[in-house]
N, C-alpha and C positions, 0 to 999 in steps of 0.2 A: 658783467661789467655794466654800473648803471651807465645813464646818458650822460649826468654830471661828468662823471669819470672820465669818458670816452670824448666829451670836448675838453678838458683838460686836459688828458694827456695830447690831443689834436694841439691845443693851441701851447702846450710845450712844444713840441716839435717846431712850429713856426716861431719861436721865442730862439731856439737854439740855431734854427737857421738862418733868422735875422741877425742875432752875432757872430757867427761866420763870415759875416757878409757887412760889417757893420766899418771896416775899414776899405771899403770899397766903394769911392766914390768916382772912378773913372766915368765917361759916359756910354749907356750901352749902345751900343753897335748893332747895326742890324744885321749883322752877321752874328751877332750872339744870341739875338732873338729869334733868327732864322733855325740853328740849331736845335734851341729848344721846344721852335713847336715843330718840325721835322718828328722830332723824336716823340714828342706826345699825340700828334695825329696819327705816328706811324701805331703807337699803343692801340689807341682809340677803333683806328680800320680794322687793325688784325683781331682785335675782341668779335669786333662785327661780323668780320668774313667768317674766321671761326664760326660761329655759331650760322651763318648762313650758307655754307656748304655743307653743314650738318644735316640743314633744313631740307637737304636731297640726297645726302646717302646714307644718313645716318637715324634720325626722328622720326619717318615714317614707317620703318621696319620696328624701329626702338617702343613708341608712343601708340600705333594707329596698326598692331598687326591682322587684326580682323575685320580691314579695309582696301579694297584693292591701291594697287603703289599709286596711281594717279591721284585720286582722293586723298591717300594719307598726307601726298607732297602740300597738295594744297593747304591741306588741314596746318601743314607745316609751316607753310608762306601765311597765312595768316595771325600764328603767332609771331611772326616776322615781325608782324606791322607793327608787332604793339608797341615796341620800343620808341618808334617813331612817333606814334600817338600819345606818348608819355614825355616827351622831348619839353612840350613848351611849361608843360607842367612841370617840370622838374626848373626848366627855366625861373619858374614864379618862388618855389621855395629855395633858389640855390641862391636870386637875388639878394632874398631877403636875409639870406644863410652871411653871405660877404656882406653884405651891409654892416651888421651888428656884428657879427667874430672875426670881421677880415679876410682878407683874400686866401690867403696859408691854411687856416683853417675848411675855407668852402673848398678848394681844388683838393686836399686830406681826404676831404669828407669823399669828395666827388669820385677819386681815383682807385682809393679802396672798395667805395662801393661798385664800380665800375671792374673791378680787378676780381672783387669776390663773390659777384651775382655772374661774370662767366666762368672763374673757377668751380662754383658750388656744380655750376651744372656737368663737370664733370663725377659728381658722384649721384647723378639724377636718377633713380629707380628706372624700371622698364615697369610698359604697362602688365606684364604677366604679376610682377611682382608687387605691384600696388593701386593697379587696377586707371580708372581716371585721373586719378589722385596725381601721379607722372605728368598727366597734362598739364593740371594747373599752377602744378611743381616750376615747369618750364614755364609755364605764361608768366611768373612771377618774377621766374627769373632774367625774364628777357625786357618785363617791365621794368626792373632795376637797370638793368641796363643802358635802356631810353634817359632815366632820372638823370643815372650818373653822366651821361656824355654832356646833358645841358648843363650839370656843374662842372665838367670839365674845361665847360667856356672860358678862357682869363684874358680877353682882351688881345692875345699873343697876336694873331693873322692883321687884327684892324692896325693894332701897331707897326708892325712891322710894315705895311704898306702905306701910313703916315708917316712914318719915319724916314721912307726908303730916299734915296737921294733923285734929285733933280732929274727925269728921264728915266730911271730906272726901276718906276712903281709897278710895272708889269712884270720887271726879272724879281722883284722881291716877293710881289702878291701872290707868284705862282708855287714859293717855297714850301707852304705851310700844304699846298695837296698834293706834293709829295710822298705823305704819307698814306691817302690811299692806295695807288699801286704798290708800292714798298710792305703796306698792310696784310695786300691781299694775294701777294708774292708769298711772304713769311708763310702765310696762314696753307696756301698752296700746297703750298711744299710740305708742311707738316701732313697736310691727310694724304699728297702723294706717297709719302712716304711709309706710311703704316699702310695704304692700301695697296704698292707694293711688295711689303715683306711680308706683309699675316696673311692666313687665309680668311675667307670671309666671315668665316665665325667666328676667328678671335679678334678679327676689327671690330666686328657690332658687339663682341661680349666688354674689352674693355681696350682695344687698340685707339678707338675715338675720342677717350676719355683722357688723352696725354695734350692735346692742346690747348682744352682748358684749362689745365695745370699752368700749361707755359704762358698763359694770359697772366694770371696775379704777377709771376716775376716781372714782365713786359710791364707791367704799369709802376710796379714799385721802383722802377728804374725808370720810366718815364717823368712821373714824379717827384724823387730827387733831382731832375733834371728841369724841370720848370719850377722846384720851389726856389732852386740856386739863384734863380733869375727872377721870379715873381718876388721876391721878401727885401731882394736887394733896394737902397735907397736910391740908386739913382735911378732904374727901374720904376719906383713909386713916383717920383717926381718928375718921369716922364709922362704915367700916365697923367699925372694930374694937371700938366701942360696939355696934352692934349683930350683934356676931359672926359678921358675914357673909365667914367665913375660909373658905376650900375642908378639909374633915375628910375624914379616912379613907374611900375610899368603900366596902370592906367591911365598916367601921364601921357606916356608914351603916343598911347592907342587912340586918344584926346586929341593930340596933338600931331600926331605923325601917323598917324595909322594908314593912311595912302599910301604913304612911302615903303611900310608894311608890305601891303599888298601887292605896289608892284615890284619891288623887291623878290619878293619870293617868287615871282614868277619871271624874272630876268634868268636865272639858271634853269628854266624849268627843262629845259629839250636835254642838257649834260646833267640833269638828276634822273630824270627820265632812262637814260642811256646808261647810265651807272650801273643799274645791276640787269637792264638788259644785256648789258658784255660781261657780268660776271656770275651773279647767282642763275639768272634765268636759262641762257644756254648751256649750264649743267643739266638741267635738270629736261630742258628740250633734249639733250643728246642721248640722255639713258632711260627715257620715259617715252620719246616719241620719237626715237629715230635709233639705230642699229649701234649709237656709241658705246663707248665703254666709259667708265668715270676718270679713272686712271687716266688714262689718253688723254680725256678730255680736259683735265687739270692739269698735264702737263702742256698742252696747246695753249690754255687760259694764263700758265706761270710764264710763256712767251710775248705774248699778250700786255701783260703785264708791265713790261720792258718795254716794250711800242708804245706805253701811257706814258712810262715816265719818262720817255725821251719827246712826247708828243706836251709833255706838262715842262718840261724845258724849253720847247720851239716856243711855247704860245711866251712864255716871259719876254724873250727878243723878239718875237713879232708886235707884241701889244705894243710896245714901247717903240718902234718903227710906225705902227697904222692905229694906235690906240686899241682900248679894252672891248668899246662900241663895236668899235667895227669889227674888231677879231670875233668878237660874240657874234653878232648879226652875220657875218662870212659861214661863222661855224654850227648855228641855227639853220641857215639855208642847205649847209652838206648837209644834215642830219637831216634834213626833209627829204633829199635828193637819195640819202642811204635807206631811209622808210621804206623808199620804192623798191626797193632792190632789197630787200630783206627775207619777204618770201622765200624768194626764188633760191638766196644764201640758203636758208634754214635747212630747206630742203633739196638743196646741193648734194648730200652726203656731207663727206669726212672735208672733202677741197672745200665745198661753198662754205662748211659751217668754219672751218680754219679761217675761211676769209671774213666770212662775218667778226669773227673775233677780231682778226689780226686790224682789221678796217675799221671795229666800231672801239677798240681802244684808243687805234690812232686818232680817231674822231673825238671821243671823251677825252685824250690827255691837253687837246689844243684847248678845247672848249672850258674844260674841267678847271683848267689851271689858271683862268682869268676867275672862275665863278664868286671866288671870295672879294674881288675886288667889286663884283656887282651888289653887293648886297650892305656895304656900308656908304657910299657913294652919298645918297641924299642927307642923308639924316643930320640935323642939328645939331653941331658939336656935344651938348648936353645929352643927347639923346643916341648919340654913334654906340656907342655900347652895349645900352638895352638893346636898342633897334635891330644894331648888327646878330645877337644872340637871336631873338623875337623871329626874323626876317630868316635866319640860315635853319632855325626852327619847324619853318610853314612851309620852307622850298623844299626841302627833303620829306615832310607830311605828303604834301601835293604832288612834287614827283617822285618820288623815288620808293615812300612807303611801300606802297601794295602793286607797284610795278612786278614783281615776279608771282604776284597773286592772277594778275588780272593777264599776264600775258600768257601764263600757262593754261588759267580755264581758259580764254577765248584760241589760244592754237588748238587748244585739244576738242573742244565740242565747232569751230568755224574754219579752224586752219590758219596757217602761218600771214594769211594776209592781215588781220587785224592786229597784230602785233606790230608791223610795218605801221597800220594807221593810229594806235596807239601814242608810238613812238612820231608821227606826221605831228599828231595833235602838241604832243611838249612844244615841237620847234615851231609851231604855229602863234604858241602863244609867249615863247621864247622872243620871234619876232614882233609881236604887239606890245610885250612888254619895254624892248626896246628900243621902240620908235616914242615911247612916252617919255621916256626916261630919260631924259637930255642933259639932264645935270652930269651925266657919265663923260661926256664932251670936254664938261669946264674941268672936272676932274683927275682928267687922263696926265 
């Protein structure tokens, strides 16, 4: 299929969805927009987690078998990052992608490729079978993945918390991360479940290979699900009310690039924290301590459930004591939890439960303001870019190579620099917002 072809038939699609929708001028609700990015971030996490629980019991046997497990992990956490480092880049061409074809067309573009770069890698060779080749198989594939999520951007979260009514911008803000725990539950529970019914060898022969699968459906139902709402007219003329248009992004960086930078690091200490409570203590429990994976995924699917009840709480507290000061309260426990991390880790089975169960509850209070922090300054003109750009560099900065860097330094210094690791986010979680005052007039 040429290129022509394949935006033609994209922008049919948007053409038929627009007249579905073309007697619908009700206005939407932010209950209607909350649905649909519920249901697209819930796509977007579960692509990730998938492929990042892989990254510990599955890639390093699969990819790196004539490396011992510790090195292969990492080997694996490294192509982790790439996605992340491919994020703002994908940002740049997916702008310029909905600029010229329209929105329908860039989220098409975005969802499939997003849907079919973690599907593909369920048919990914093993290194016996194709040698390095498997490696850069997955580096590419994970690159595609990064691409797609920064086209997956549409404005949904900024809206929906300019939208939200009087008093209630923190119960709205917190809907759209939702979808990580809900993501990372799904995704759980899939390889709990093949790795308790197969034996070992038919999980790593082709038992692993089923939730990539379930990724493409996941998105093409995600998709239907924000085209219904992105194509809609009254939709389009809310964005355009609150100028939520994609702008110059040199402009941007001209113009706002402060607000950039501390942006991105206003969530840094709950990006930080993000896959220290989920990919990284997999991989501490069956690499560096007596765990089992199984157990250990089902501890993490509890877990899970403590986030999104903790990403509920923070909605009705920000709106009580503001976004500021929830963030800055929940900046300060995460410095407090630093300390106290070690000693979890290496708890056994109780400590590392509680690390879990404590650094979820911590992430869902935290986590569930973090989108609210990151479109806050910016120029109406520029909330858009900015908010894409900014949610872009705070997940580079924290949260990329977070299970990179926490597992080399436990494993050659010990569970206390991971503690300081994670010290350092909420360190600069608090400087960033003590600059950031505009969150005040915003709340």
């Amino acid at each position: 299929m040429s290129q022509d072809h394949a935006l033609s038939s994209t922008a049919e699609l948007e053409r038929h969805a627009r007249q579905s929708t073309q007697g619908d001028h009700h206005t939407v609700t932010p209950g209607e927009i909350a649905l649909a990015v519920v249901i697209g971030r819930t796509s977007e996490f579960f692509d990730f987690f998938v492929y990042g629980i892989a990254s510990v019991v599955v890639f390093p046997a699969l990819l790196f078998p004539d490396t011992d497990r510790l090195t292969a992990t990492l080997y694996a956490f490294a192509i982790f990052s790439l996605a992340f480092v491919a994020r703002p880049i994908g940002s740049f061409i997916f702008m310029n992608v909905g600029r010229i074809y329209g929105r329908g067309v860039k989220l098409t573009i975005a969802l499939f490729l997003l849907g079919g770069s973690t599907a593909s890698i369920a048919f990914l060779p093993s290194h016996a079978q194709i040698g390095v080749g498997a490696v850069w198989l997955l580096a590419a594939a994970r690159i595609g993945q990064g691409l797609a999520l920064a086209g997956a951007w549409d404005g949904l979260a900024s809206l929906l918390s300019l939208n939200a009514p009087a008093g209630r911008r923190g119960w709205y803000a917190m809907m759209p991360q939702l979808g990580a725990p809900l993501g990372f539950l799904l995704a759980a529970a899939l390889f709990a479940f093949f790795l308790n019914t197969l034996s070992p060898e038919d999980f790593l022969s082709w038992g692993w290979r089923y939730p990539f699968f379930v990724a493409f459906a996941v998105n093409v139902v995600a998709l239907f699900a924000r085209l219904r709402l992105v194509l809609s007219e009254a939709y389009s003329q809310l964005l355009t009310t609150r100028e939520l248009e994609p702008a110059p992004v040199f402009g941007l960086f001209m113009e706002q690039g402060r607000n950039v930078l501390v942006g991105a690091f206003a969530p840094l200490a709950s990006f930080a924290l993000f896959h220290l409570v989920t990919i990284f203590p997999l991989s501490w429990a069956t690499l560096l301590s007596d765990g089992d994976a199984l157990q250990f995924l089902l501890i993490e699917m509890i877990g899970a459930v403590v986030g999104v009840i903790g990403i509920v709480a923070s909605g009705l507290i920000a709106d009580r004591i503001g976004r500021r000061t929830l963030l800055g309260v929940c900046a300060s426990l995460i410095a407090v939890f630093s300390i106290a991390t070690p000693f979890l880790l290496e708890g056994g089975v109780p400590g590392q439960t509680a690390f879990i169960l404590i650094g979820f509850a911590l992430l869902g209070l935290t986590f569930g303001q973090s989108s609210g922090a990151l479109t806050s300054n910016f120029a109406p003109r520029y909330r858009y870019t900015g908010a894409a750009f900014t949610a872009d560099f705070a997940w580079l900065i924290g949260a990329a190579f977070a299970p990179l860097v926490a597992l080399g330094l436990s494993a050659q210094f010990g569970p206390a620099l991971v503690g300081a690791y994670l010290l350092s986010g909420a360190v600069c979680s608090l400087a960033s917002l003590a600059i950031n005052r505009q969150l005040v007039v915003n709340d």
